[in-house]
C-alpha positions in Angstrom: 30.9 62.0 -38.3 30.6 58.5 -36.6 30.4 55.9 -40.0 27.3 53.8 -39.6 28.0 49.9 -38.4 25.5 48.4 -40.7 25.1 44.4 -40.5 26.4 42.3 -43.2 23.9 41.1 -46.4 23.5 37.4 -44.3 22.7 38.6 -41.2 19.2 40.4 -40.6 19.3 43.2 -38.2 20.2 43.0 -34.9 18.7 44.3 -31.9 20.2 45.9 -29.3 21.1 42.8 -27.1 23.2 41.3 -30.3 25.8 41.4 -31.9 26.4 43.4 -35.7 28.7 41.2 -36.4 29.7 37.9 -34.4 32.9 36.2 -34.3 33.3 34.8 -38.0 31.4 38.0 -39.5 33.7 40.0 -41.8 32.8 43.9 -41.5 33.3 45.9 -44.5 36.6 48.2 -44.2 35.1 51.4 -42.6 33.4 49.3 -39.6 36.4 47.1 -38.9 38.6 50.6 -39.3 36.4 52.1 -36.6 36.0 49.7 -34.2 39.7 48.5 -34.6 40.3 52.5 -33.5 38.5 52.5 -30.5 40.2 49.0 -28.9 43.4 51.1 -29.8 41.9 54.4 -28.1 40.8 51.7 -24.9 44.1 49.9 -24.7 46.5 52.5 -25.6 47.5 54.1 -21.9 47.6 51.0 -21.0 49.9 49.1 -23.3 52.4 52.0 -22.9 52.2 53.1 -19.5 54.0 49.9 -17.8 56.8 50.6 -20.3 57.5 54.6 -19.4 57.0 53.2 -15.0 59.9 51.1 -16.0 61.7 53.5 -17.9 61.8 56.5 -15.4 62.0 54.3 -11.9 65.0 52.5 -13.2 66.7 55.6 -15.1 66.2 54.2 -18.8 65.1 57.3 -20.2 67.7 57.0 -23.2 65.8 53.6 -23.8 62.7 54.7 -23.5 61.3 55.8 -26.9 62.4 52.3 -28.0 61.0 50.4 -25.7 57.5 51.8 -25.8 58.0 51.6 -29.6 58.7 47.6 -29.1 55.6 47.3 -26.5 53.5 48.9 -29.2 55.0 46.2 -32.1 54.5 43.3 -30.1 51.3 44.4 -28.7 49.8 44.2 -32.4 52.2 40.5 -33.3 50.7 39.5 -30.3 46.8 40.4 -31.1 47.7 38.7 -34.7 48.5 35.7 -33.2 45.3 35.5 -30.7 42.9 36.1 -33.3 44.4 34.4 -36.5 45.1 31.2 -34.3 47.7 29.5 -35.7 47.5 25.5 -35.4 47.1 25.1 -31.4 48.1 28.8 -30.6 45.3 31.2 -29.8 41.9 31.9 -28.9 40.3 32.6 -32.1 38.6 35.1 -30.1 39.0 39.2 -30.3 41.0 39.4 -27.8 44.0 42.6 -27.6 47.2 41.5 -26.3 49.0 44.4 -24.3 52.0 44.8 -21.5 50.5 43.6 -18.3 50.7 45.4 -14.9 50.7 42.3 -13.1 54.6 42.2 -13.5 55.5 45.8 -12.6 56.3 45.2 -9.7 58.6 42.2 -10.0 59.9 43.9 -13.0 61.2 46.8 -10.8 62.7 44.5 -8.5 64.6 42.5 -11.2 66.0 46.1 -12.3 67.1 47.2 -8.7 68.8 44.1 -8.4 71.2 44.2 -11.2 71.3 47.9 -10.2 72.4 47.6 -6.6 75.6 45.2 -7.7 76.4 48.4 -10.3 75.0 46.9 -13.4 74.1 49.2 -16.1 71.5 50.1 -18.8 71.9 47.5 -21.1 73.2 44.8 -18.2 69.2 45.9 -16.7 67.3 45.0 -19.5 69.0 42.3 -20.4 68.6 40.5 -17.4 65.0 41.9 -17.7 63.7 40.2 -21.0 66.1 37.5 -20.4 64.4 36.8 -17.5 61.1 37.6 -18.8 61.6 35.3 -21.8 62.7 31.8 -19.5 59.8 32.7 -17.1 57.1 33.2 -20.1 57.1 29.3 -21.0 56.0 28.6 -17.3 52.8 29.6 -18.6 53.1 27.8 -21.8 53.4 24.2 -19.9 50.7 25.8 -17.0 48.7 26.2 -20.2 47.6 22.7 -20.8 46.9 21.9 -17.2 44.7 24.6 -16.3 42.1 23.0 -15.0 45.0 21.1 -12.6 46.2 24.4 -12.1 43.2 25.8 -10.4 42.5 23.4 -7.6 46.5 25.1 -6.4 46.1 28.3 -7.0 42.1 28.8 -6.2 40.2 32.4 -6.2 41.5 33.3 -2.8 45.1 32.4 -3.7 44.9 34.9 -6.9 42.7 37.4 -5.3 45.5 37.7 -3.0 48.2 38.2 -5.0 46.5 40.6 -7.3 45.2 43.1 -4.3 49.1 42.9 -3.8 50.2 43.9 -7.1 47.9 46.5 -6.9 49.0 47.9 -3.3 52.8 47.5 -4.1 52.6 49.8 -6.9 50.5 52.8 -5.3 53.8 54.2 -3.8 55.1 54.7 -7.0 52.1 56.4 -8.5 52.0 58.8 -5.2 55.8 59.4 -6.3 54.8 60.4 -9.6 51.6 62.7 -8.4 54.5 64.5 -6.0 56.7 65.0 -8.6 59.2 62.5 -8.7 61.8 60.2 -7.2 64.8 62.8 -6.0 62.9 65.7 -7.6 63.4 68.6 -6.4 60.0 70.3 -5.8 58.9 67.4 -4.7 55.0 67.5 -3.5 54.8 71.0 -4.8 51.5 73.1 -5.0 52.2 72.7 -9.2 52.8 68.8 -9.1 49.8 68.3 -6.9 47.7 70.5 -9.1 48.5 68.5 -12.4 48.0 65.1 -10.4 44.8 66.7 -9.7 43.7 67.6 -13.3 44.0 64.2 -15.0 42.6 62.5 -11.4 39.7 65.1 -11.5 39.1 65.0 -15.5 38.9 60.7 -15.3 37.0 61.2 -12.3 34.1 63.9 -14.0 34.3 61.9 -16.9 33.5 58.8 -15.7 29.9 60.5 -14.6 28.7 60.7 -18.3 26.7 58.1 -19.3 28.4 57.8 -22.6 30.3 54.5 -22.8 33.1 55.9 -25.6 33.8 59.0 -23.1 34.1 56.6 -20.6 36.5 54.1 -22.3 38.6 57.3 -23.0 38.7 59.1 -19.9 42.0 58.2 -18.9 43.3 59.4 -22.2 41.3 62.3 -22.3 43.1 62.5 -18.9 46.5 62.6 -19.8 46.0 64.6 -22.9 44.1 67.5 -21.5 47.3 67.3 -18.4 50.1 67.3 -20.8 48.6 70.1 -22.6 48.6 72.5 -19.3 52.2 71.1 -18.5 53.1 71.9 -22.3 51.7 75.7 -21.3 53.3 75.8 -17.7 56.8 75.3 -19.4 57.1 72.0 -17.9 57.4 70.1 -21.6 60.9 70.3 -23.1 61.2 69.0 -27.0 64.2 70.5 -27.3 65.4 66.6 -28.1 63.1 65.7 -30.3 64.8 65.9 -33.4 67.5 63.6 -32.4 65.1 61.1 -32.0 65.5 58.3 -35.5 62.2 58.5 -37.9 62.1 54.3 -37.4 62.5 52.0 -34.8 63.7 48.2 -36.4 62.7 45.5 -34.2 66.2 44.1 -33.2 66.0 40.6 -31.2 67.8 41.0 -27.9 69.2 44.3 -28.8 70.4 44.7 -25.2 71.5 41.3 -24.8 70.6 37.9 -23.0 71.2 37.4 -19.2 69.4 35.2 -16.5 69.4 36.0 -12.8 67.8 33.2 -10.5 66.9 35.6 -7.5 65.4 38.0 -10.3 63.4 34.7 -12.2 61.5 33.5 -8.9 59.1 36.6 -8.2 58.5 36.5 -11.8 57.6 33.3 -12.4 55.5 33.4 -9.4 53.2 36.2 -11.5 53.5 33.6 -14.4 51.9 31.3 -12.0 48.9 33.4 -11.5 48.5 35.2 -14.5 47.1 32.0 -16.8 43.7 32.3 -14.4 43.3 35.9 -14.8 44.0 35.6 -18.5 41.1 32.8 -18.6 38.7 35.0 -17.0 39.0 37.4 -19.5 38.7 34.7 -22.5 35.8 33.5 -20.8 34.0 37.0 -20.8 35.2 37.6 -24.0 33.6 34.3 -25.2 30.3 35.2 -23.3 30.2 38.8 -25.1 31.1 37.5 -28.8 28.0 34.8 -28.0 30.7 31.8 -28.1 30.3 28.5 -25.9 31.6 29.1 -22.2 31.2 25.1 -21.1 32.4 22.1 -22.7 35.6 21.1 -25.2 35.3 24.0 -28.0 35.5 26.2 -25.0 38.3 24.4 -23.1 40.4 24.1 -26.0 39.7 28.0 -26.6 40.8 28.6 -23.3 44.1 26.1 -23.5 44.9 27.8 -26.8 44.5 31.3 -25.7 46.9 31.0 -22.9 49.0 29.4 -24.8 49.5 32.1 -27.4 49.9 34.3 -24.1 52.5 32.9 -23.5 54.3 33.0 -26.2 53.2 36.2 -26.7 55.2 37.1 -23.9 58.3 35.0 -24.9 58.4 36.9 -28.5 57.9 40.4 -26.0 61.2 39.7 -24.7 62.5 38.4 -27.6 62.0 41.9 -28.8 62.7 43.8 -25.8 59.6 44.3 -24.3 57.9 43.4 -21.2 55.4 40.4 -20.6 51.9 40.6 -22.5 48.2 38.8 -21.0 44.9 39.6 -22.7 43.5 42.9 -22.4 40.0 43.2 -20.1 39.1 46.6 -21.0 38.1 45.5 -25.0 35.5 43.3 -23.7 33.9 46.8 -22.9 34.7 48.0 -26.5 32.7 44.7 -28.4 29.8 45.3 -25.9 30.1 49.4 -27.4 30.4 48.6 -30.9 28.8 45.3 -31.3 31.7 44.2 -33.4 33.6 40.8 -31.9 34.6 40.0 -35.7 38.2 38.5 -35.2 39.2 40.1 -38.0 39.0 43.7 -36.2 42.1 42.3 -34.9 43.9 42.5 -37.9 43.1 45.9 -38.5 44.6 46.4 -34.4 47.0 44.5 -35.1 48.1 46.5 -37.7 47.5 49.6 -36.3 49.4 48.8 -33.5 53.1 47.6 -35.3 52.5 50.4 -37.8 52.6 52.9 -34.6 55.4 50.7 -32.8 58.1 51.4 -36.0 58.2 55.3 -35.2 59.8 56.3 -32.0 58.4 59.8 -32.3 55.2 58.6 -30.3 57.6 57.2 -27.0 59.7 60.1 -27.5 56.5 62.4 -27.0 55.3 60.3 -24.5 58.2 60.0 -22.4 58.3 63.9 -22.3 54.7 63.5 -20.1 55.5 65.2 -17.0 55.4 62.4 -13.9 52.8 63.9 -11.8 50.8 64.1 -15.3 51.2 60.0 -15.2 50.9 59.8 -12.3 47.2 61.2 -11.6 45.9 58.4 -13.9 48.7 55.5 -12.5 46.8 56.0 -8.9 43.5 54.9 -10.7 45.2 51.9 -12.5 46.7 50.4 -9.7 43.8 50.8 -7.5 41.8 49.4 -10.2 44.5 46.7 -9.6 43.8 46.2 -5.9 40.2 46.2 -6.2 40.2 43.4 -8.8 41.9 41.6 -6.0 39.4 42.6 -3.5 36.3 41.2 -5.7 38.1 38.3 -6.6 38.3 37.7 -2.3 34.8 38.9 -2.1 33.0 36.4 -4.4 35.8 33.6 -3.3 33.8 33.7 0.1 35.8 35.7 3.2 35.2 33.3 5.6 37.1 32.4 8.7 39.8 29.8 7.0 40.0 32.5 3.8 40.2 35.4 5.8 42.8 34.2 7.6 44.8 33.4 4.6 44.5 37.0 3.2 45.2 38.2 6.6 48.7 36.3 7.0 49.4 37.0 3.1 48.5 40.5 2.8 50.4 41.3 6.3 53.7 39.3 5.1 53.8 41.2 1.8 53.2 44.9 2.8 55.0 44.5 6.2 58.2 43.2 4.0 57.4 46.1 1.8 57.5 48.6 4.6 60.2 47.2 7.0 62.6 45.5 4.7 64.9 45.4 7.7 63.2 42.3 8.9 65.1 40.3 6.4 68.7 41.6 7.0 69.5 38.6 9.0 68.7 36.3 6.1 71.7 34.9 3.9 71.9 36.9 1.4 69.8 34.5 -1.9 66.9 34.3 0.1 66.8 38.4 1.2 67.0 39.4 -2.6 64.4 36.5 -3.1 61.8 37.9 -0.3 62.2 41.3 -0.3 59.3 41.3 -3.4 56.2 41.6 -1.5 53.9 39.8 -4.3 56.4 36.9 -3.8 56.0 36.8 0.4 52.4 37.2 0.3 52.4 34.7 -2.8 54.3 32.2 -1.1 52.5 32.8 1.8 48.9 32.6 0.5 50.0 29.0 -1.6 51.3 27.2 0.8 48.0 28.5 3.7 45.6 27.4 0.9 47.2 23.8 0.8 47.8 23.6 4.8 44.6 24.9 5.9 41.8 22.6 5.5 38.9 23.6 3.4 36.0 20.8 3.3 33.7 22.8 6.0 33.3 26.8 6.9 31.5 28.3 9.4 28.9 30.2 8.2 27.6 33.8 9.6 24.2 33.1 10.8 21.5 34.8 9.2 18.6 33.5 10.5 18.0 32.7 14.2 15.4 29.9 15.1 15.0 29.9 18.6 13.8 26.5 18.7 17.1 25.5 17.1 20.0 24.3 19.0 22.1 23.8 16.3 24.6 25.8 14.1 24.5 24.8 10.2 27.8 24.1 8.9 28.1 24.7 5.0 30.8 22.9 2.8 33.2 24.8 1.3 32.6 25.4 -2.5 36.1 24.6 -4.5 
């Protein structure tokens, strides 16, 4: 049975509009227990799947139970440190730190590189979080100049580059659906049909209008999928009890190695990711009834994307990939009615207590790819679409819809003909053939050139005693 979220002695009941318990509210042990259980429930497909995408494209699978024990580990350091906010360093705000899609694809990219030259599985990671870890304090100095920050990389800029993360990836989640990359029943009446069942199930589930069925569809998704592929024979645990009964957080376990032509696409996402992140603190501050305007809420914002980034630097630092602040957990406060920052304790907890035993990744990487990839497809369109309604409320007018016209051709036409760069020397082909950096690139340097103090407007109304066409300014 559900345990009752009663408010605490000082408060007098709330209504349906407020909070149970606001920021600085500390529930009583079964609350905090249950809402820190659904964040984990909201967050957990997504804190993990990044890891296993990494894992099976590149051909880590040896790696991959301690990897996705590491993301889970620094997933709850890094919520500790958001919440507890220590000296300048975090939010103060219940806010779940998790692995971030945004750098997928770039992440992929780093790995092929180091693959194409021979490199193998402990040379990829290395130059992975070693790359990962130099490219994570470009967000810690972009941190304190955010407001700088975002007269370069405006709404159009970001909604750019995130549509492209987004599109980038969708390949690889087809890949998955199908079966596979190389496998040999590739796109197979079986493959297509488990694709099908977690796609369907998220899909069927999303029409309930029960928000915790809702939060849990992909879950529910991937659970119910694995369970036919467990029946169908496709599940093998015939290695399961090799796997260890711990995994000890080791510091660089693979090693330390920098690439330059592997840094540059990532330190582009670093570039972008500080204004997404501060979107998400800002809805998080509107949900937990906290200022959005003036300095507490600035130096919220600073210090939030601060810890971010050093969340991401200790990721590496223990072999994982970078972390931003969740989105999906402002859904869970709004559910629960809990944005106590001390729920993220009990996450936080939660979280490294599951990331010290490798069973879970070692279940999880037994999930059948088209199993992953039914609910990858919705991700990474969710990805795109973010993108999109960034564009849309940025305004597409003429001058913006030319820059996500140049930026969005750039990147996917690299993507799809990556013979256009063979005539490059050879720095700059390994540097451009990452779509998010073309169309990043791309979108940056059209948002500086093109001017933006007057738009053209679509006319609405037509006076026919008017013989003039009203030209709007630009908002910033």
């Amino acid at each position: 049975m559900t345990p009752p979220l009663s408010p605490p002695p000082s408060r007098p009941a709330a209504k349906k509009t407020e909070l149970i318990y606001g920021l600085n509210d500390r529930p009583h042990f079964t609350a905090a227990i249950f809402a820190a259980l659904q964040h984990v429930l909201a967050s957990f497909v997504g804190i993990i799947t990044p890891t296993l995408i990494v894992g099976n494209v590149l051909g880590l699978a040896s790696e991959v139970p301690y990897l996705i024990s590491m993301a889970l580990f620094v997933s709850g350091i890094g919520t500790f440190i958001q919440a507890k906010r220590i000296g300048p360093i975090g939010s103060g705000l219940l806010c779940l730190q998790g692995t971030s899609f945004s750098f997928l694809s770039v992440i992929l990219s780093a790995g092929f590189i180091v693959k194409s030259r021979g490199g193998g599985t402990d040379e990829i990671l290395s130059t992975i979080f070693g790359v990962c870890f130099c490219a994570a304090f470009v967000e810690v100095v972009l941190s304190q100049f955010i407001g700088k920050l975002r007269k370069l990389i405006t709404p159009v800029v970001t909604g750019t580059i995130i549509t492209l993360m987004g599109l980038s990836l969708l390949k690889v989640a087809m890949t998955d659906m199908a079966g596979g990359f190389g496998a040999p029943d590739m796109g197979s009446a079986t493959n297509l049909g488990l694709a099908g069942l977690v796609l369907g199930t998220i899909v069927v589930l999303n029409r309930f209008n029960i928000p915790l069925l809702r939060l849990s569809a992909i879950i529910i998704g991937l659970t119910l999928g694995f369970g036919v592929a467990w029946y169908l024979g496709r599940v093998d645990f015939t290695h399961m009890p090799h796997v260890p009964l711990m995994s000890i957080p080791v510091p660089f376990k693979y090693g330390f190695s920098f690439d330059l032509l592997a840094f540059i696409p990532i330190a582009v996402i670093f570039l972008v990711s500080p204004l997404e992140a501060a979107g998400d603190l800002t809805a998080n501050s509107m949900i937990s009834q906290q200022p959005v305007s003036g300095p507490i809420y600035l130096r919220r914002i600073k210090s939030g994307l601060l810890a971010d980034g050093l969340n991401s630097a200790i990721a590496a630092t223990f072999n994982s990939l970078p972390m931003v602040t969740f989105a999906q957990n402002n859904g869970v406060i709004q559910l629960t009615g809990v944005a106590s920052r001390f729920v993220a304790f009990f996450i936080a907890g939660i979280l490294v207590l599951l990331g010290l035993f490798p069973i879970i990744g070692a279940v999880l990487q037994l999930m059948p790819k088209p199993v992953l990839g039914g609910a990858t497809l919705i991700m990474f369109g969710t990805v795109a679409v973010a993108g999109i309604k960034i564009l849309s409320e940025a305004g597409l007018h003429r001058r913006n819809m030319l820059i996500v016209a140049i930026s969005l051709g750039m990147g996917l036409g690299v993507a799809a003909v990556p013979e256009v760069l063979r005539e490059l020397p050879k720095a700059l082909h390994n540097i451009f053939e990452s779509p998010i950096t073309v169309g990043a690139f791309c979108a940056i340097i059209l948002n500086i050139f093109l001017p933006e103090e007057y738009v053209e407007e679509e006319i609405t109304d037509f006076d026919p005693q008017a013989s003039t066409v009203k030209v709007l300014q630009d908002p910033v």
